[in-house]
N, C-alpha and C positions, 0 to 999 in steps of 0.2 A: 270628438276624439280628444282623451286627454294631453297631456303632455308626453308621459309617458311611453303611450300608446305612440304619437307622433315620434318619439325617439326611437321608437321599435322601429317602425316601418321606416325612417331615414336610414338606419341603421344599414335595415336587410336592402336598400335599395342600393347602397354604398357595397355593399358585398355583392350586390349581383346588377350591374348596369344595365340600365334598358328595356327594368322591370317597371309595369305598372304599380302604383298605391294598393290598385282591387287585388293584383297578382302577389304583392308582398305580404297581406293580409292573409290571402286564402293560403298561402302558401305557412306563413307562422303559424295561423289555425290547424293546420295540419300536421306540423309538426309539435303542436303541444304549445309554443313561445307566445301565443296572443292572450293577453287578460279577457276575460270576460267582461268585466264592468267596472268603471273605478269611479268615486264623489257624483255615484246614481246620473252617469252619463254612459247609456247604452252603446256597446261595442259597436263597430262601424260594419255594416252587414258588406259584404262582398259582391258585386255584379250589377247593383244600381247603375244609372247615369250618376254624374254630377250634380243636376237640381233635385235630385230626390234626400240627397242626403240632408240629415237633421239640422236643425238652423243652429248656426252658432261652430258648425266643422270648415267650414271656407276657410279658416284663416290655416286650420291646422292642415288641408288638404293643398293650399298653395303651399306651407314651408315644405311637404315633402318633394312638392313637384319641382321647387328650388335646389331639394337636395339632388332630384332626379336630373334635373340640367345643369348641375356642375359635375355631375358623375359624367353627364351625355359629353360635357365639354374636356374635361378629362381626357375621354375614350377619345376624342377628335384632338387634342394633341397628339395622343400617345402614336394614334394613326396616321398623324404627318407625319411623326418620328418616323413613322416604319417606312412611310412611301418613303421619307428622303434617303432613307439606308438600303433601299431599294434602287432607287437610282443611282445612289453612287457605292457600289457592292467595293470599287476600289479601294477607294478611302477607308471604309470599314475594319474589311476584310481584313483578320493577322495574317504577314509576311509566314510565307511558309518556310520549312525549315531548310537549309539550302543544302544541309549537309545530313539531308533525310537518304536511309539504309532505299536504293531503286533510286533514288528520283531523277525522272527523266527516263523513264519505262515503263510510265504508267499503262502505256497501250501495250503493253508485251502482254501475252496470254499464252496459252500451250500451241496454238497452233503454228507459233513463232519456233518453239523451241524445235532445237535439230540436236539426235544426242548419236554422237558416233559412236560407232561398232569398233571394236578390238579384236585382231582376227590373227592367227595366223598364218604366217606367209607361207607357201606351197610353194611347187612348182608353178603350178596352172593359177595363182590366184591373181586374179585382175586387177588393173589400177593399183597393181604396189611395185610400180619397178624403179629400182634401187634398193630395194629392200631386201635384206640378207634373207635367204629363206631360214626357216626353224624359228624366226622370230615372234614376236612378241610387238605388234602397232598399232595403232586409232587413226581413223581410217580420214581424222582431221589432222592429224601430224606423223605423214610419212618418215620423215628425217630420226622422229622421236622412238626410232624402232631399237629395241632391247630383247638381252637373252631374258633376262628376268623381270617382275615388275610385282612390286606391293600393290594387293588390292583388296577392297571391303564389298561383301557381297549383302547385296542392298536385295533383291526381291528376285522370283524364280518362275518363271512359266511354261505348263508342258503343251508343244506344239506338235503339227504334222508339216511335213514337207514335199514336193517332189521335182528335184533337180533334175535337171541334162548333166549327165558327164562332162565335166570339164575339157575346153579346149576345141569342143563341137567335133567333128570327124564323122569317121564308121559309129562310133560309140555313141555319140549324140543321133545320128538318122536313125541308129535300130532302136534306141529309145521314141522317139518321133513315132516309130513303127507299132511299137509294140501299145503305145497310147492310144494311137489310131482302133487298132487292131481290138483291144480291150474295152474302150470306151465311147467311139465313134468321133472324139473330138479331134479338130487337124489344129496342131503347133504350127506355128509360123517356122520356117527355116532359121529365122531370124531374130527368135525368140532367146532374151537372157533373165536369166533369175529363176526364182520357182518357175513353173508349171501349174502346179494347184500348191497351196496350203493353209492351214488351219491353225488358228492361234489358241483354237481350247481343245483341239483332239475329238470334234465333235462334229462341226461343221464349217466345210472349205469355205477361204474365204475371195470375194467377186474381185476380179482384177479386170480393168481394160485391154482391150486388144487380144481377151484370152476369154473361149468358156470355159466355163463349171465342167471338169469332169463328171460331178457325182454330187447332189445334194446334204449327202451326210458322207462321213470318213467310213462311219460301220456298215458292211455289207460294200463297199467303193472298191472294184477289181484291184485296182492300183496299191490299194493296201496289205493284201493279201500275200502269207509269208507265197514263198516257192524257192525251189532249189538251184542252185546255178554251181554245177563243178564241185557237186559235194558241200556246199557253204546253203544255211539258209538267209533272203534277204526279203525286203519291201522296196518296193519301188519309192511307195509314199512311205518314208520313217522316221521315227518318232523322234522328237528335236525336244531341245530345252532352250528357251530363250533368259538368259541370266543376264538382268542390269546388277554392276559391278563398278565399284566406282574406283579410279585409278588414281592415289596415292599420291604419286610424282606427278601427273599432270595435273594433279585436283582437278580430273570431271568424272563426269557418269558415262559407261560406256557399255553398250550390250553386248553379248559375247553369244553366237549362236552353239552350242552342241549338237554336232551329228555323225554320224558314223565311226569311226573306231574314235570318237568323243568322247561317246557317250556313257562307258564302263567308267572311266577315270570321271565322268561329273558325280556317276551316282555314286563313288565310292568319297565324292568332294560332298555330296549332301548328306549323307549317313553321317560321315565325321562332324556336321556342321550340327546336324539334328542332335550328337553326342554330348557336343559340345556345349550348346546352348542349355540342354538338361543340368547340364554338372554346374556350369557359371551362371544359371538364373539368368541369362542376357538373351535380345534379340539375333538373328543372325548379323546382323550389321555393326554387334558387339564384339567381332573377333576381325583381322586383318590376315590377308597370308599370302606369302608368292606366288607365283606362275612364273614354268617357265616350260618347256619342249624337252619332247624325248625325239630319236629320228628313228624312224622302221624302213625297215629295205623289203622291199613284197616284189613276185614274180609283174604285177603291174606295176612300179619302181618307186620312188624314195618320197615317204610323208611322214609329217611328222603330229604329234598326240600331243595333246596338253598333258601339264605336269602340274595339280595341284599339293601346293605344301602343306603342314599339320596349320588349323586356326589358332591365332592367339588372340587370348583377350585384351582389348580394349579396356586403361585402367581408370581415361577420365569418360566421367560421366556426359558431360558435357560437349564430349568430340562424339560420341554417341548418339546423342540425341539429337547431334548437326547431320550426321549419318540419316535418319530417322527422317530427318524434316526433309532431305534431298530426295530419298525414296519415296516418299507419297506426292512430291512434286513431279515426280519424272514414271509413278507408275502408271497414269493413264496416258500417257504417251504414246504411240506406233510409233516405229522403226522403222521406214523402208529402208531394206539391204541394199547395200550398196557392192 
């Protein structure tokens, strides 16, 4: 092997540790980088043993293997380096930043998050007493109850539902009755919150302590208009579940719409859908009050939401904080409370 030749192959053994002489050869040959023959000394054939090779290449086949064990010794510091930074990860490791955006929540996930409902107060609504009725509260700060309240409407979902009349009584058993009656299934006496419902209007969703009326909403007796005293109604009706972030408190809070709701939302999402055309914005690009209208009905005194005209949001950047809080909180459930 020339000189040459032996610089090649130290060379390539120095770029790839732990290679063979034969493997560096065949491997330059391969790629075009071996001479063929230099001062009519025949190129070093590849796969021989050691004593086959031409008399006179022993000296040049020890320097490579010299070069091959200060590579190999090389590779054996480098790897007590690592074991010892393995062992002591302490030492190493940068100091993390102490005044890092979470830290100290690293174990928080969704299943942590609890996002309250904003409701207002009736007569009959539960768990809000001292709360002025017609108002405006988050159902995690009773005290923080208001006629009015700025808020940014973050995402919209259409649902089904089927309550008990509030307050249980005659009104609550002939409901009880008429489920029985229609679907075979027995309510508990003792039963609060829905009955059945359906977070995509498609199919109810499985509650403990309670059957499935009905595998799907369509063709589901319970859904089905009918007349009561000249008025048409659904037992099971159509809901909108609205996360809406509230302003004053800076949180996120879902707002359910149902019954004499439900005219005054969709007249809140037409002006939104309006709106967003004309401003090029998301809907979480506009901000607007709520606040209560009162109605006096032969069943007695409740009150309607009241939404305000949207206004545009002018910084971009309170927007798109809007934006990030919404896709954090949109896979979330809500159990009502």
């Amino acid at each position: 092997m020339t000189p040459n030749q032996q610089e090649i192959v130290a060379d390539w053994i120095l770029e790839n540790p732990g290679s063979t002489p034969q493997q560096a050869i065949a491997a330059l040959r391969q790629g075009g980088g071996w001479p063929t023959e230099e001062r009519g000394i025949p190129a070093l054939d590849v796969g021989p043993p050691r004593e086959v090779f031409a008399e006179g290449t022993a000296l040049a086949v020890a320097d490579v293997d010299r070069a091959a064990l200060a590579v190999a010794d090389a590779d054996k510091a480098a790897l007590a380096v690592a074991d010892e930074e393995e062992r002591l990860p302490l030492a190493r490791a940068p100091q993390e930043d102490p005044m890092a955006v979470g830290a100290g929540l690293e174990e928080f996930g969704a299943d942590d998050v609890r996002i309250p409902q904003i409701k207002i107060k009736q007569a009959q609504t539960k768990n809000a007493d001292g709360v002025p009725d017609g108002t405006w509260f988050l159902t995690s700060d009773l005290e923080g109850a208001s006629d009015t309240r700025e808020v940014v409407f973050l995402e919209m979902r259409k649902e089904r539902s089927l309550l008990l009349p509030y307050g249980g009584g005659d009104a609550a058993d002939a409901a009880i009755h008429r489920i029985h009656q229609q679907t075979g299934v027995e309510v508990p006496q003792t039963w609060e919150g829905p009955v059945c419902f359906s977070r995509d209007r498609v199919s109810p969703t499985e509650q403990e302590g309670i059957d499935l009326i009905s595998q799907h909403c369509k063709g589901c007796p319970m859904s089905r208009w009918r007349s009561v005293r000249g008025r048409r109604i659904q037992d099971c009706a159509e809901s909108y579940r609205i996360l809406l972030y509230d302003v004053e408190a800076q949180l996120p809070a879902v707002f359910y719409a149902r019954g004499s709701g439900i005219r005054p939302t969709r007249d809140l999402l037409t002006n939104l859908q309006v709106a967003c055309r004309r401003r090029k914005l998301p809907a979480y690009g506009f901000s607007f009050t709520i606040s209560t209208k009162k109605r006096d009905r032969a069943e007695g005194t409740y009150y309607v939401p009241v939404f305000g005209r949207p206004v545009p949001i002018e910084d971009a950047e309170e927007i798109a904080q809007y934006g990030g809080t919404r896709a954090a909180c949109s896979a979330i459930q809500v159990e009502e409370e």
